[in-house]
Structure formats: structure tokens, C-alpha cells
C-alpha positions in Angstrom: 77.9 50.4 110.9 74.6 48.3 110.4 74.5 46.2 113.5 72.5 43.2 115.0 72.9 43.4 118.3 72.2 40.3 120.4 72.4 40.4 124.7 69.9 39.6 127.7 71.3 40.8 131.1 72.4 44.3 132.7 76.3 43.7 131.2 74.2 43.3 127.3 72.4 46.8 128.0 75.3 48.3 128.5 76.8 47.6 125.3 73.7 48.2 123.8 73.9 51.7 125.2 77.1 52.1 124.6 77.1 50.9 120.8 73.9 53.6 120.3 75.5 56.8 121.7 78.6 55.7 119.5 76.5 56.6 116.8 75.8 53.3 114.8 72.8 51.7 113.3 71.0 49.2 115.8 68.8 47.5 113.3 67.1 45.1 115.8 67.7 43.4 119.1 67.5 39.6 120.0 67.3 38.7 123.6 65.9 36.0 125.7 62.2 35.6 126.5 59.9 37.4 128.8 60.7 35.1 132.2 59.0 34.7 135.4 60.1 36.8 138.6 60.0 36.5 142.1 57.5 35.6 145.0 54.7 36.7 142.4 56.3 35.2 139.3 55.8 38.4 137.6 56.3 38.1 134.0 59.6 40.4 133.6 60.9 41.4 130.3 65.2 41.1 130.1 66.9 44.5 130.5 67.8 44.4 126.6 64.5 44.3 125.9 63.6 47.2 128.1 66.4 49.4 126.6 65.7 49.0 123.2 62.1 49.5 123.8 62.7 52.9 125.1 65.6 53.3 122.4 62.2 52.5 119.4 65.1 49.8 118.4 62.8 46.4 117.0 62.9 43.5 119.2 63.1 40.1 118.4 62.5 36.9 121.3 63.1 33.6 119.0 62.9 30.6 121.0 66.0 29.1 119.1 68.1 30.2 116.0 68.4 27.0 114.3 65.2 27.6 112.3 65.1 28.6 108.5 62.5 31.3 109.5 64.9 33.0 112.0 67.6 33.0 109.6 65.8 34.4 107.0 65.0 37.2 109.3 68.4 38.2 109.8 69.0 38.2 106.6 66.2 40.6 105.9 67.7 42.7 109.1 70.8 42.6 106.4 73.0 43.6 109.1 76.7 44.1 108.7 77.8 43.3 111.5 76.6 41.0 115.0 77.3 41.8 118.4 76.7 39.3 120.7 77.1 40.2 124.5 75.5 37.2 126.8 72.8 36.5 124.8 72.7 32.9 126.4 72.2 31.1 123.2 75.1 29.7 120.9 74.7 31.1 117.3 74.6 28.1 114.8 77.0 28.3 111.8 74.0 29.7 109.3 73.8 32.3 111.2 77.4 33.4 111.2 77.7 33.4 108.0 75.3 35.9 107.4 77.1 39.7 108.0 79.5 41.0 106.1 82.0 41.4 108.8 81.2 38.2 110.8 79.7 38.3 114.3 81.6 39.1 117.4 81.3 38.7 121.2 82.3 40.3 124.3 83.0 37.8 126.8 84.4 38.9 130.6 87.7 37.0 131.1 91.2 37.5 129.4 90.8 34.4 127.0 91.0 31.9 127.1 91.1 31.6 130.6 87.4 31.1 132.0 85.4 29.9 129.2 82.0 30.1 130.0 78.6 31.3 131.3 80.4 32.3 135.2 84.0 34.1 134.4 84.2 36.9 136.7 82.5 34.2 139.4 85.4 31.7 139.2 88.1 34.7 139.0 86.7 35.6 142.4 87.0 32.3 143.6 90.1 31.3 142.7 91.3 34.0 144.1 93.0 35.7 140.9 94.3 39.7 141.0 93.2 40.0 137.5 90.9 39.7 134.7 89.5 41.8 131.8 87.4 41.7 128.8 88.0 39.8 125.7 86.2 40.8 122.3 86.3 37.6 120.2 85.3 36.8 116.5 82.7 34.0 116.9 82.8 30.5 115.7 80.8 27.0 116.4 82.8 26.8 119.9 82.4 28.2 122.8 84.5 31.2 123.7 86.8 29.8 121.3 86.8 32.4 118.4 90.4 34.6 117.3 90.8 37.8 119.6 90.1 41.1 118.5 90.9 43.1 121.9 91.5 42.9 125.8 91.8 44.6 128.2 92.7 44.1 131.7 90.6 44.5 135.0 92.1 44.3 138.4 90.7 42.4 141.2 90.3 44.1 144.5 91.0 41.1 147.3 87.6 42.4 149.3 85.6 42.8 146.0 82.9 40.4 145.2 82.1 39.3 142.2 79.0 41.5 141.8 81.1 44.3 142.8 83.6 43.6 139.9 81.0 42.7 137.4 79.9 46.3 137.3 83.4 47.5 136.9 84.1 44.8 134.0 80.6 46.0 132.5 81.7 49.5 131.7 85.3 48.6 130.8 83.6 45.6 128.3 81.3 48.3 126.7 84.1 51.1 126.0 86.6 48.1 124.6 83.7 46.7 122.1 83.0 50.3 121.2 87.0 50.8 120.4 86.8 47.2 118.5 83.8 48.1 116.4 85.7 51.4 115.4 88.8 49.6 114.2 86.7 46.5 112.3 85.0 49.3 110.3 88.3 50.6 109.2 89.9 47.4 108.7 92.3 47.7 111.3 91.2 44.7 113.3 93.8 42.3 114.1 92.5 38.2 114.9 95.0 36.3 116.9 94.3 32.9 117.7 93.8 31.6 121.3 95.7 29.0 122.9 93.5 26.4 122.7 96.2 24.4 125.5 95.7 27.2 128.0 92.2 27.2 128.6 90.1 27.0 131.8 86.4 26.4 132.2 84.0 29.0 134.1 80.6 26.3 134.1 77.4 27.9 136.0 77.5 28.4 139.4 74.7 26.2 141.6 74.0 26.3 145.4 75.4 23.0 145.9 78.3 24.7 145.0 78.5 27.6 147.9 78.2 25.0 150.7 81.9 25.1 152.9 83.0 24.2 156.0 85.5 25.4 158.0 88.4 22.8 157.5 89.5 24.5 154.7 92.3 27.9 154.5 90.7 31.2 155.8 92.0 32.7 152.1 90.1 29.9 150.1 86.7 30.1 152.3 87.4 34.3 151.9 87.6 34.2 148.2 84.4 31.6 147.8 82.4 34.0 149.7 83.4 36.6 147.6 82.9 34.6 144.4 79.5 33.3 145.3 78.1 37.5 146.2 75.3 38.2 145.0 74.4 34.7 143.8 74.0 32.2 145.2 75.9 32.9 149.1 78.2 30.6 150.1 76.9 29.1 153.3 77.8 26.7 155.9 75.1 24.4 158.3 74.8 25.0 161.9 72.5 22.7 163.6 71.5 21.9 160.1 70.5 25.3 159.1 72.3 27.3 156.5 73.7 30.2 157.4 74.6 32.5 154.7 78.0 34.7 154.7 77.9 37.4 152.1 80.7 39.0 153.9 83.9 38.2 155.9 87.5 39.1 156.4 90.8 37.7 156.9 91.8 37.2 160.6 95.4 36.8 161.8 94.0 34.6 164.7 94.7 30.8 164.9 92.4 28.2 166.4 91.1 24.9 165.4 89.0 24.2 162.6 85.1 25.4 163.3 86.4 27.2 166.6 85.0 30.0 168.0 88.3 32.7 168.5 86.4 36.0 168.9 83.1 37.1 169.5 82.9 40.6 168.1 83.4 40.3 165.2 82.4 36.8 164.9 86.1 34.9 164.1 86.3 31.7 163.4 89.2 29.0 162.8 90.0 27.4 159.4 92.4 24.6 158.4 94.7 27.5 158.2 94.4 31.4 159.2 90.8 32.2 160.7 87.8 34.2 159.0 85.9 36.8 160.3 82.2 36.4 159.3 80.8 40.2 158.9 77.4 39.8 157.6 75.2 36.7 158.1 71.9 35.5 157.1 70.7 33.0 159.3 68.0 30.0 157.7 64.5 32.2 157.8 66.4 35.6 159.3 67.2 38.8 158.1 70.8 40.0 157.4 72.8 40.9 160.2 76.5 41.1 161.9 77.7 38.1 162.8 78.6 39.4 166.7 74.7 39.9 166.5 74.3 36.1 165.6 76.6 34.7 168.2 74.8 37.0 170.6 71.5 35.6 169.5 73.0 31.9 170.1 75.3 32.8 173.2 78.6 31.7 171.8 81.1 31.6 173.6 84.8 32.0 172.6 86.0 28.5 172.6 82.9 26.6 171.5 82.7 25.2 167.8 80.2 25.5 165.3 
């Protein structure tokens, strides 16, 4: 099949791979622009971009797609198909309109729970034991399109969410590959979501990661999880964060913010107790957190 194949992150290149050594016809890419990284701000082009580079696949970095010169370029691509995995950009209804067989999306949650740009993130969180991949048709919603396929991921309950993102990324290729199969041979089924059952996912911010220990060990456990590798949960000791990017559930009980254990570093919640495994301390390097209550003498007993 002819395919226009849209996608910015690590999860898009995938596909992109995946859709190429299944033998179609990539007739360009569209990803994000060239963006600004780290300390240096070094101009960084999106992993798409790089693939299909090295693939010799065309590449194509629009600012929007609600301009007649962008749509007029698709149409020239004369694609039969468009794939859209996290692209970032919602494709207006001229666009849609152009390929034969419509333009679909992989989107990481079993629709349509967790519509949205942070699925597998609020999954984590909310401490759900399962999610999956949902190929959609695309229409002028978001993540609101009939489903083509699914297919179901479990969550492990010590996974983070970068952890399970790389999971859901190879399962989400090999389903869209399977889906783009069956739409060439007409044997794609659309079933309509249930528009009453659906859940948001919205971005994730720092504000966001901020807890404090008068909540349940499980719900502080899975927020951590939820919020590895972006942004860290954190919590503020002597008003500096300190980030947890890992901890574990404790069977000890204690007071909210209580110190129950030194080694590892345990600490009571609302309900339960959590111990915090790795730390990063405001302007310090990773470490255990028994090697940050050594560096601040805790004692068991004290509160933080």
C-alpha cells in the first residue's frame, strides 16, 4: 500500500520501521520541527526524521496543516493511505479526505479510556493492571475515531511508565502492521466507541508530581511510577525537592511524614508506608535513599 506516514517521537519510529520492513510504500514522512535540546540547546531533529533520513524516505516539517499549500502537497504525495502515530498535530478535515482508505492512528490506551497526549502516564498512575493499543480511523475529534484493532498490555505493579512505554511501542507497531494488512484486503471492521465511557489522559506538568506524604503508600507508589522518566514525582524537604524515581510498598505503619526505617529509607503515609529507593536530592546526584538519610542524620522516628 501507498502510505503517508505521519509521527515525531521514539513510539512513531517504530511504526515507521515496522510499516517499511512490512514491505509497503512510504511515500513521505511528516513530523514535527527541528527543536532545541538540552544545556546547549542543540538544534535536534525528531527521531522520525532521523529514520527516514537514513531510510532515503522524503521528509516534510509543515508548521501547520491547515494551509491550501500543505494539502495540495498531500495530494500530490497521492497516498492511499495515512498513518498517523503521535504526530502532535490534529489533522484538519481537508486533509482526511484526501486517501483512498482514510487515515488512521495508533493511539496507546484501550479506547476510549485515556484520550489524549499522556495514556500510558495516567494508566501508571491510577494504578490500572492493564492497557493496550488501539488502532483508530481518524476523524475531527480527538481519539474519537471507530476502532479498527486492540490489543491488550499488562501492567507490571513496579513498572514505570517509561518502562511500559517500550513494551506498548513494539506491541503498537506489530498491531498497526496486522491492521494495515487487513484494511488492504477489506477485512477491516470499524466499531464505534462509547463515547459515555471515556476518560481524559491531558499532558503531564511538574506541578503535577509534587505529593506529600498524607496520602496511601499505593497511590504515592503508583504516582511515582507514573511520573518516571518525566517529570519525577517529588516532595519538599526544607523547601527543597527531592525527587523519587523509585520506591516500594512497605508493610510498616507510622504516622504520616514519619521516619519508620532507615535502611531502606521508609516512610509513613495516610495509610501503608513507602519505601523511597532512589532519590535525587535539589542540586545532587541520584542516590539510595538510606544514603540520603545518612547524609541528613535521620533518625527513625523524626518526620520529614
Amino acid at each position: 500500500m501507498r502510505i503517508l506516514f505521519m509521527g515525531t517521537p521514539d513510539v512513531a519510529a517504530a511504526s515507521l520501521q515496522a510499516i517499511w520492513d512490512a514491505g509497503h510504500t512510504i511515500c513521505g514522512v511528516f513530523t514535527r520541527e527541528d527543536k532545541p535540546v538540552g544545556r546547549k540547546q542543540v538544534l535536534t531533529a525528531p527521531p522520525v526524521k532521523e529514520l527516514a533520513l537514513k531510510l532515503g524516505i522524503p521528509v516534510y516539517q509543515p508548521k501547520t496543516l491547515r494551509t491550501a499549500d500543505v494539502w495540495e502537497e498531500i495530494q500530490q504525495l497521492n497516498p492511499e493511505l495515512i498513518v498517523v502515530v503521535a504526530y502532535g498535530r490534529i489533522l484538519p478535515k481537508e486533509v482526511l479526505e484526501i486517501p483512498q482508505y482514510g487515515c488512521i492512528n495508533l493511539h496507546v490506551s484501550l479506547l476510549p479510556k485515556y484520550r489524549g497526549a499522556a495514556p500510558v502516564q495516567w494508566a501508571v498512575i491510577n494504578g490500572e493492571t492493564q492497557t493496550g493499543v488501539s488502532i483508530m480511523y481518524l476523524d475531527e475529534g480527538l481519539d474519537t475515531g471507530d476502532i479498527l484493532a486492540v490489543a491488550p498490555v499488562e501492567i507490571d505493579p513496579e513498572e514505570t511508565s517509561g518502562e511500559l512505554f517500550e513494551r506498548i511501542t513494539q506491541q503498537g507497531a506489530k498491531t498497526l502492521v496486522e491492521t494495515i494488512q487487513l484494511i488492504g484486503e477489506g477485512k477491516a471492521e470499524r466499531t464505534p466507541q462509547d463515547h459515555s465511557q471515556a476518560t481524559q489522559a491531558p499532558p503531564l506538568t511538574k506541578e503535577m508530581a509534587q505529593f506529600d506524604f498524607h496520602r496511601p503508600s499505593q497511590q504515592l507508589h503508583n504516582l511515582i511510577r507514573g511520573m518516571n522518566p518525566w517529570p519525577i514525582a517529588y516532595f519538599l524537604y526544607e523547601d527543597k525537592k527531592i525527587k523519587v524515581r523509585k520506591s516500594k510498598l512497605s508493610q510498616m505503619q507510622g504516622k504520616p511524614g514519619q521516619i519508620l526505617s532507615l535502611n531502606p529509607l521508609t516512610i509513613g503515609c495516610s495509610e501503608g508506608a513507602l519505601e523511597l529507593l532512589e532519590v535525587v536530592p535539589e542540586g545532587s546526584k541520584p542516590m539510595t535513599g538510606a544514603a540520603f538519610a545518612a547524609g541528613r542524620r535521620f533518625a527513625v522516628g523524626d518526620s520529614i
